[in-house]
Backbone bond lengths (Angstrom), bond angles and torsions (degrees), N, CA, C in turn:
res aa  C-N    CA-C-N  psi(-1)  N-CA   C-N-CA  omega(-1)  CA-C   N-CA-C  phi
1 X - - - 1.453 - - 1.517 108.49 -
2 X 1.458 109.51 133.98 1.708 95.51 168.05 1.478 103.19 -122.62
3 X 1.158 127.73 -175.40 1.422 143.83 172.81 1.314 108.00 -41.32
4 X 0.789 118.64 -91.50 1.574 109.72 164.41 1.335 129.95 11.06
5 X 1.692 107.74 -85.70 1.246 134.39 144.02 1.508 111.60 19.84
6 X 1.311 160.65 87.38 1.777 150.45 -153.16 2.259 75.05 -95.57
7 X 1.245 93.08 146.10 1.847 115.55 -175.44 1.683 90.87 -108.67
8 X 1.262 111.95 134.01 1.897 107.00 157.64 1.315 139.46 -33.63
9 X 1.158 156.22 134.59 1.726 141.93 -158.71 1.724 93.40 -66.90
10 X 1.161 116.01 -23.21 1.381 111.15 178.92 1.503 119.96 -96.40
11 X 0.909 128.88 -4.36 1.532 136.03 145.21 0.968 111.75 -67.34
12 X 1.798 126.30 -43.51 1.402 128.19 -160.74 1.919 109.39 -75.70
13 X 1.388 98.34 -10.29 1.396 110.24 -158.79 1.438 99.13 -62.56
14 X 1.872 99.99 -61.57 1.413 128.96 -157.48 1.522 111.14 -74.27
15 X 1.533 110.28 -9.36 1.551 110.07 153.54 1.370 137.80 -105.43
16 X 1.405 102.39 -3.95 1.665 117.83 146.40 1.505 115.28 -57.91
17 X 1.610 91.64 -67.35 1.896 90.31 179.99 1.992 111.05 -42.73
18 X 1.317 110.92 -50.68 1.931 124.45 -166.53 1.540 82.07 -54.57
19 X 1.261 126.14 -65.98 1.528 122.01 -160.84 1.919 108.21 -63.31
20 X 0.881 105.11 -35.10 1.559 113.14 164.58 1.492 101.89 -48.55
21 X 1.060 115.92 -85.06 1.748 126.77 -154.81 1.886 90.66 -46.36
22 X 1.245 110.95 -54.56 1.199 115.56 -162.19 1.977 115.56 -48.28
23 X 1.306 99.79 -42.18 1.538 128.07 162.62 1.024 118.08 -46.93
24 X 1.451 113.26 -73.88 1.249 115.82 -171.04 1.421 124.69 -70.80
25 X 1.201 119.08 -27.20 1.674 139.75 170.44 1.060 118.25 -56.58
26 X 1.888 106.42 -51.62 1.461 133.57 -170.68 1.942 101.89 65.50
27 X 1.521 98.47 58.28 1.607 109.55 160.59 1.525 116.70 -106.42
28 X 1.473 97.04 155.34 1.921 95.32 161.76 1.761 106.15 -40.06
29 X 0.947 113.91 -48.17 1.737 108.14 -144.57 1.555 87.05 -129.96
30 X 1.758 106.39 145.83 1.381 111.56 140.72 1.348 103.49 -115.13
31 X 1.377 114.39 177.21 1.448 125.75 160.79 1.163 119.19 -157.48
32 X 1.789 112.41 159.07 1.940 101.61 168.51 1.480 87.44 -142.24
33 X 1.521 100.08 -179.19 1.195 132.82 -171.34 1.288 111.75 -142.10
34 X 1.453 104.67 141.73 1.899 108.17 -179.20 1.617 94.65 -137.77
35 X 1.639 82.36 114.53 1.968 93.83 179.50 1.813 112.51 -56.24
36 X 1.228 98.02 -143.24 1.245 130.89 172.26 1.880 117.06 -90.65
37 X 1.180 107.88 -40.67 1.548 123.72 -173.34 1.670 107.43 -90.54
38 X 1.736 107.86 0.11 1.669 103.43 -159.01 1.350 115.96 78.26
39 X 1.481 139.15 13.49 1.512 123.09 -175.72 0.967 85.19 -89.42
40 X 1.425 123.66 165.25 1.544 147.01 169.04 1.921 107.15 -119.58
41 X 1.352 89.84 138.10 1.629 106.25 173.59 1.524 128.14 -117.66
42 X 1.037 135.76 89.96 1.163 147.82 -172.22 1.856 129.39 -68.45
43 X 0.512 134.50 100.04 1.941 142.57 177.80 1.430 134.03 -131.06
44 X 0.869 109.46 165.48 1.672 111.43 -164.03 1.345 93.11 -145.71
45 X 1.882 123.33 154.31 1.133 117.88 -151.52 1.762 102.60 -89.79
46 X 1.680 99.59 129.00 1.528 95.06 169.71 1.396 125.28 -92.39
47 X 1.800 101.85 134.23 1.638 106.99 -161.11 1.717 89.93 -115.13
48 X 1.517 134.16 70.06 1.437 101.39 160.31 1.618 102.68 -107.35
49 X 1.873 102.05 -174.55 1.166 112.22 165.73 1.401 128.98 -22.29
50 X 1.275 101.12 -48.39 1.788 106.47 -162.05 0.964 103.49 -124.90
51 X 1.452 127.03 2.10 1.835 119.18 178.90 1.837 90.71 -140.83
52 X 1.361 104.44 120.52 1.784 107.10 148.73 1.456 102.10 -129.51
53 X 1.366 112.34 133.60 1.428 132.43 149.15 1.482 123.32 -137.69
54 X 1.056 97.11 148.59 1.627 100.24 -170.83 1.835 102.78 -72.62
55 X 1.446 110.27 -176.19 1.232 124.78 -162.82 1.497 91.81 -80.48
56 X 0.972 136.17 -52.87 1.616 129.02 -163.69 1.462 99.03 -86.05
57 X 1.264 147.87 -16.92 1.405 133.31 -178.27 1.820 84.18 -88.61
58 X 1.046 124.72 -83.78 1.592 104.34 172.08 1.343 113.21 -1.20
59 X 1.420 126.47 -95.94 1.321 136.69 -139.08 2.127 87.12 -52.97
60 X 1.421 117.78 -54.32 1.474 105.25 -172.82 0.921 116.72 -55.05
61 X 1.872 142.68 -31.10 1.245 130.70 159.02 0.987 127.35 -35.74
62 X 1.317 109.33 -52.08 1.585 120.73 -150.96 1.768 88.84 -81.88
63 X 1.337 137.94 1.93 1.229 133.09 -163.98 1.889 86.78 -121.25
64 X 1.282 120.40 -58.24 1.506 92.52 173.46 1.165 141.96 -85.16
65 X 1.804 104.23 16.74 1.420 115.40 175.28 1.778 97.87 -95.08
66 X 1.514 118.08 -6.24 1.016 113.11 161.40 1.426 138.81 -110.15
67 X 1.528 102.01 38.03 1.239 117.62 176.69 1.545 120.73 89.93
68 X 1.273 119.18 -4.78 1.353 133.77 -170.22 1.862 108.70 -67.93
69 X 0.994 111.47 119.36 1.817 110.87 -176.94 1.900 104.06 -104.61
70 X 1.009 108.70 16.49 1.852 95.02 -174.15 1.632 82.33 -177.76
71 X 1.621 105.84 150.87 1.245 146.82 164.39 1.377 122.35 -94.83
72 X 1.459 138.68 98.42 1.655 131.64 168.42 1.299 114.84 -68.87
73 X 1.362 117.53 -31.86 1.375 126.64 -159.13 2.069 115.36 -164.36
74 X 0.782 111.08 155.03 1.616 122.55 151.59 1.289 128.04 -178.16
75 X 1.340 113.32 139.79 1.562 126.94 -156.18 1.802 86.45 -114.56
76 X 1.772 110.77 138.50 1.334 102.25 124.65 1.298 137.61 -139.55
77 X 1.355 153.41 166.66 1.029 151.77 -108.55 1.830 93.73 -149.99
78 X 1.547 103.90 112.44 1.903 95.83 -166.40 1.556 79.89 -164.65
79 X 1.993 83.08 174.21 1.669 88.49 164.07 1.290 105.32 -125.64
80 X 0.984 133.12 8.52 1.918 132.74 128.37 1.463 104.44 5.37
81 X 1.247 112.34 156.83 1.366 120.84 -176.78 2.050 101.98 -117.32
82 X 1.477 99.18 -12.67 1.471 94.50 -177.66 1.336 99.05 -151.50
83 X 1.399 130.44 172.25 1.459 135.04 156.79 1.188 119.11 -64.76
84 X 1.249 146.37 148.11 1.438 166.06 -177.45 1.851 114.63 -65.19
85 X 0.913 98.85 78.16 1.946 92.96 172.11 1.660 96.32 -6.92
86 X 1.424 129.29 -73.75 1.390 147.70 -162.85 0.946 105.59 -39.72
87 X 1.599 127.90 -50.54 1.511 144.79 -166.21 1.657 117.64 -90.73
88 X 1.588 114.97 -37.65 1.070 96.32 156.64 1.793 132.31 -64.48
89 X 1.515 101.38 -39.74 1.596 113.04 -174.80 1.505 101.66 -57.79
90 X 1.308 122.99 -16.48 1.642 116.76 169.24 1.329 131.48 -67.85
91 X 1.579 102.62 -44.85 1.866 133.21 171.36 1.662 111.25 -70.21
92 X 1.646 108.43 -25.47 1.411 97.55 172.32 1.534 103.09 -99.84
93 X 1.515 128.75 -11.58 1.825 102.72 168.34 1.563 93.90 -89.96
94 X 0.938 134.92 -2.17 1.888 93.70 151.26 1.492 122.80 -119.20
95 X 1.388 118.64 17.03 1.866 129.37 -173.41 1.179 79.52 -115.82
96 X 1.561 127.25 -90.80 1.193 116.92 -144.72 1.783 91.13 156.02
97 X 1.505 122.32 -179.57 1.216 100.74 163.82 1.598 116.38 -102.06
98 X 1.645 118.14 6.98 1.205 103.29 -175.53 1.867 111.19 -81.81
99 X 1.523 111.95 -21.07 1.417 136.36 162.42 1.378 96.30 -9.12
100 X 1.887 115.05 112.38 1.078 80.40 -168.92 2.119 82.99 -107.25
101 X 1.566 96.96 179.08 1.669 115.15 -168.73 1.569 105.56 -116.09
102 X 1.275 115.81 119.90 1.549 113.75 173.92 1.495 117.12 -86.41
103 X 1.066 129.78 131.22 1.542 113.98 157.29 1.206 115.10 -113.48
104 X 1.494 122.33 143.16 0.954 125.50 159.36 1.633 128.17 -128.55
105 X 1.341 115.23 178.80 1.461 106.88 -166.80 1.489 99.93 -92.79
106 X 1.893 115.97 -169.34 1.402 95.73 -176.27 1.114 113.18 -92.81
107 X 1.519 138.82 24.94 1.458 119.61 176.30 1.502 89.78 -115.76
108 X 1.503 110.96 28.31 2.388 116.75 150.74 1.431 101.12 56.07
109 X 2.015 105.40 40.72 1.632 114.42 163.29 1.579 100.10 -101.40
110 X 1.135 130.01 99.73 1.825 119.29 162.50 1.108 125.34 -54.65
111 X 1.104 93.22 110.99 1.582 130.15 -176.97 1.588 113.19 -80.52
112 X 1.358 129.14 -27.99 1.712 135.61 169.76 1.532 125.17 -162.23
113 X 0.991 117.20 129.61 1.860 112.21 169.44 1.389 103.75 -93.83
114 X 1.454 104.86 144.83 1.966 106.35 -179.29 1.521 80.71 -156.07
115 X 1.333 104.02 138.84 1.225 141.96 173.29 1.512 118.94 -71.53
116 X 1.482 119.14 82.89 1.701 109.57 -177.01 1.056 139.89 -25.74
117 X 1.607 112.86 -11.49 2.013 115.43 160.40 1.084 105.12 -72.65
């Protein structure tokens, strides 16, 4: 995918929300997630003492601690140049690996789709 590229209104959603969290938090990363049912999961990257996870391994917790069994989508929102080995291998144990992952930069232009396998 390049810039260019027009994303679905429902892809476009879940990287509004990632660029949100990221803002409003004031983290490296936002991210979301869109289950199986359409819920969306929202996070920003947690940095404490005893817990770091990035914004997109967040957002999938917080989606199968809420009952969520499948992944449609997840975007996250960084200035990374690629997605995280770590972060995809999260989106493919609960999507699958064809699940695909948006990134975008921080002014929430997508910059690549990669497939969580």
């Amino acid at each position: 995918m390049t810039e260019s590229t027009p994303i679905a209104p429902e892809d476009q959603k879940i990287v509004t929300l990632a660029r949100s969290a990221r803002a409003r938090n004031g983290v490296p990363e936002g991210a979301a997630v869109r289950d199986e049912t359409g819920r969306t999961y929202v996070a920003g990257t947690v940095d404490l003492d005893s817990l770091k996870l990035s914004a997109l391994r967040t957002a999938v917790a917080m989606a199968v601690a809420s009952g969520a069994t499948s992944l449609e989508a997840a975007a996250v929102v960084s200035a990374a140049d690629a997605v995280a080995d770590d972060d995809r291998a999260a989106v493919r144990d609960l999507g699958g690996p064809k699940t695909p992952v948006l990134l975008a930069g921080p002014d929430g232009t997508v910059r690549t789709t990669v497939a969580a396998g």
